[in-house]
C-alpha positions in Angstrom: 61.3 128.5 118.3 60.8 130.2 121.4 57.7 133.5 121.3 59.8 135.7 123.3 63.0 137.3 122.9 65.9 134.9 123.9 68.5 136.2 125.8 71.4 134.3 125.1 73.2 135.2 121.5 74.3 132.3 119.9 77.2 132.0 117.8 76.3 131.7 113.9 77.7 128.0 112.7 77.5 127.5 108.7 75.7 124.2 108.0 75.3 122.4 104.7 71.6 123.3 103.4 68.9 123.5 100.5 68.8 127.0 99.8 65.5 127.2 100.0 65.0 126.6 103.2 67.6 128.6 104.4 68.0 130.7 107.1 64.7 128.9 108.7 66.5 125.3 109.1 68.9 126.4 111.6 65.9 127.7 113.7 63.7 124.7 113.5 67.0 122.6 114.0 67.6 124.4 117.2 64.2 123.4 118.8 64.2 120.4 117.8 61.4 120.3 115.3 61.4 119.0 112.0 61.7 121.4 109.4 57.8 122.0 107.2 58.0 120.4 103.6 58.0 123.4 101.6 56.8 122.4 97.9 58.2 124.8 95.3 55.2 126.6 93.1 55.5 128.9 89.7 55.1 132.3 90.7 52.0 132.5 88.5 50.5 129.4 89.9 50.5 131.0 93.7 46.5 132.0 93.7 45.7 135.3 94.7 45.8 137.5 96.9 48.9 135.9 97.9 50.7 135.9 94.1 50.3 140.3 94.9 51.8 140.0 98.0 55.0 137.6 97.2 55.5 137.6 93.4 57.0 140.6 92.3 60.4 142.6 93.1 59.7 145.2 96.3 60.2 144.8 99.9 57.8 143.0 101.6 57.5 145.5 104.1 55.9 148.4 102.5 53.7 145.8 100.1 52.2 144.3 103.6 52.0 147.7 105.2 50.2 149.2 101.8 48.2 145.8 101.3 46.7 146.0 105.1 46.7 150.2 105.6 48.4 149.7 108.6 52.1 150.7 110.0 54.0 147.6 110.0 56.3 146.6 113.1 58.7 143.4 114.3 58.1 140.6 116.9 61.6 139.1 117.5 61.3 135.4 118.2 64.9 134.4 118.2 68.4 135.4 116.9 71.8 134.3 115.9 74.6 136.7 115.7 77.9 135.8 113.9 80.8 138.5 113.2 79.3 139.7 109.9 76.1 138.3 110.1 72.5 138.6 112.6 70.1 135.4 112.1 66.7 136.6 112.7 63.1 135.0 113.3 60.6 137.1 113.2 56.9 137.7 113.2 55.9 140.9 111.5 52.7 142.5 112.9 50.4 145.2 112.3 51.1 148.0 114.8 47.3 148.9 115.7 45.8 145.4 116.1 48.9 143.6 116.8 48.0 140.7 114.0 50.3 138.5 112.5 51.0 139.6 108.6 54.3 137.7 108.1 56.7 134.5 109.5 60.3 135.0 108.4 62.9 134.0 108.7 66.4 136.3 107.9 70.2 136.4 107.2 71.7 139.6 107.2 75.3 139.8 105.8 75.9 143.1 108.2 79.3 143.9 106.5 77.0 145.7 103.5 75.4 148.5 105.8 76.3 151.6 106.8 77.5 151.7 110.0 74.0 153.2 111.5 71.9 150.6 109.9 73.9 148.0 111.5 73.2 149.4 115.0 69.4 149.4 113.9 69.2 146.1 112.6 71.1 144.7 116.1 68.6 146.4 118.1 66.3 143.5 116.6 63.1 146.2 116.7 62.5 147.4 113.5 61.8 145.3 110.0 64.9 145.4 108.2 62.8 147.0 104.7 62.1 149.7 107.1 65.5 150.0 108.0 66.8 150.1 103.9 64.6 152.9 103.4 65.1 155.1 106.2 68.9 154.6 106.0 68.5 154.8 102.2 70.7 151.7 101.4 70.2 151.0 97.5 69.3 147.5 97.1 67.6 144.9 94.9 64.6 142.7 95.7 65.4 139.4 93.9 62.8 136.8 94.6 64.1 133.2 93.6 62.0 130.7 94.6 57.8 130.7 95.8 56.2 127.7 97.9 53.3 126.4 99.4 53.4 124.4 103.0 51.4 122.9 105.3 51.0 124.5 108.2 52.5 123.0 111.9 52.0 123.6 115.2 55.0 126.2 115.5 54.2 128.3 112.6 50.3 128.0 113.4 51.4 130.1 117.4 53.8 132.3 115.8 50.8 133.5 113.5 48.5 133.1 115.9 46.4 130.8 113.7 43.1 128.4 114.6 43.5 126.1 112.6 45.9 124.5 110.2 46.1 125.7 106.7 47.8 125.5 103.1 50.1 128.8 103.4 53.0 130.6 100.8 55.8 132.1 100.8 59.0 133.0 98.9 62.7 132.4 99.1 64.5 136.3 98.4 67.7 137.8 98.4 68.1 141.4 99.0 71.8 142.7 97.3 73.3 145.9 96.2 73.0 146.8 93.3 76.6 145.8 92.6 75.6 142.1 93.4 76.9 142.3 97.7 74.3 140.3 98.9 72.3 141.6 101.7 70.4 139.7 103.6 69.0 136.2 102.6 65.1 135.7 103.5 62.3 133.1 104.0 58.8 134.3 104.1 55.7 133.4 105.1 52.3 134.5 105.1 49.4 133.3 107.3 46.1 132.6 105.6 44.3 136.1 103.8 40.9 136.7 104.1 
């Protein structure tokens, strides 16, 4: 997990995976670090104000921006691009003070956009619930799976953290309504004040 933009696409590979964890293995596995024990938690058990940020059914995009008052914009930390599909990792930041509101981790299936959101989403620059809306691609948030972790040392740079910490997330797919999946995404929240 490198903090600046790689220059070097490499190919997407399929790999055998918990489907959890997915697309964030193939990152870690790439640097060489072991991959965070995510523990699985009800959605009702994650304690708040995290629960209002990742248990529910809308892009995380506009809840971060709405939940901080701020714009929210994309840090690209490295990418895999495949014929149909972009593997991102990402930091999502506020645009004023630059602070770390999400780690994620994303697989877009890029055969299900329009032609003009796939250009967007290859330019890596723009959070992708940004790009659904703007582009006004009809889609489904459908959260599967919420977790805790332990922070590490990667996640704890990427979020420019101080110290280690318990953090959540959730596992979501984004599909059409028809059921095409979208984009498949691990996400992460530093510690909330």
């Amino acid at each position: 997990m490198s903090s600046s933009c790689p220059s070097i696409e490499t190919p997407v590979t399929p790999e055998p995976s918990s489907r959890l964890t997915l697309p964030l293995e193939a990152f870690y596995r790439r640097s060489g670090l072991p991959l965070p024990v995510l523990s699985p938690v009800e959605g009702v058990a994650v304690p708040r104000p995290y629960r209002d940020l990742l248990v529910h059914q809308r892009d995380m995009t506009p809840t971060l921006e709405s939940f901080h008052g701020e714009r929210i914009v994309l840090r690209l930390l490295g990418k895999q691009v495949g014929a149909d599909r972009l593997d991102r990792e990402v930091v999502l930041t506020l645009e004023g003070s630059g602070r770390a509101v999400e780690f994620g981790a994303i697989a877009i299936h890029l055969q299900a956009f329009p032609e003009a959101a796939r250009a967007e989403i290859a330019g890596c620059r723009t959070p992708l619930g940004t790009i659904l809306t703007k582009h006004g691609v009809q889609h489904l948030s459908r959260p599967d799976a919420f977790f805790s972790l332990e922070s590490d040392s990667a996640i704890e740079a990427v979020l420019e953290m101080r110290a280690p910490a318990r953090l959540y997330g959730r596992h979501n797919f984004l599909t059409t309504p028809d059921g095409r999946l979208l984009a498949d995404v691990l996400e992460i929240l530093p510690p909330v004040d």
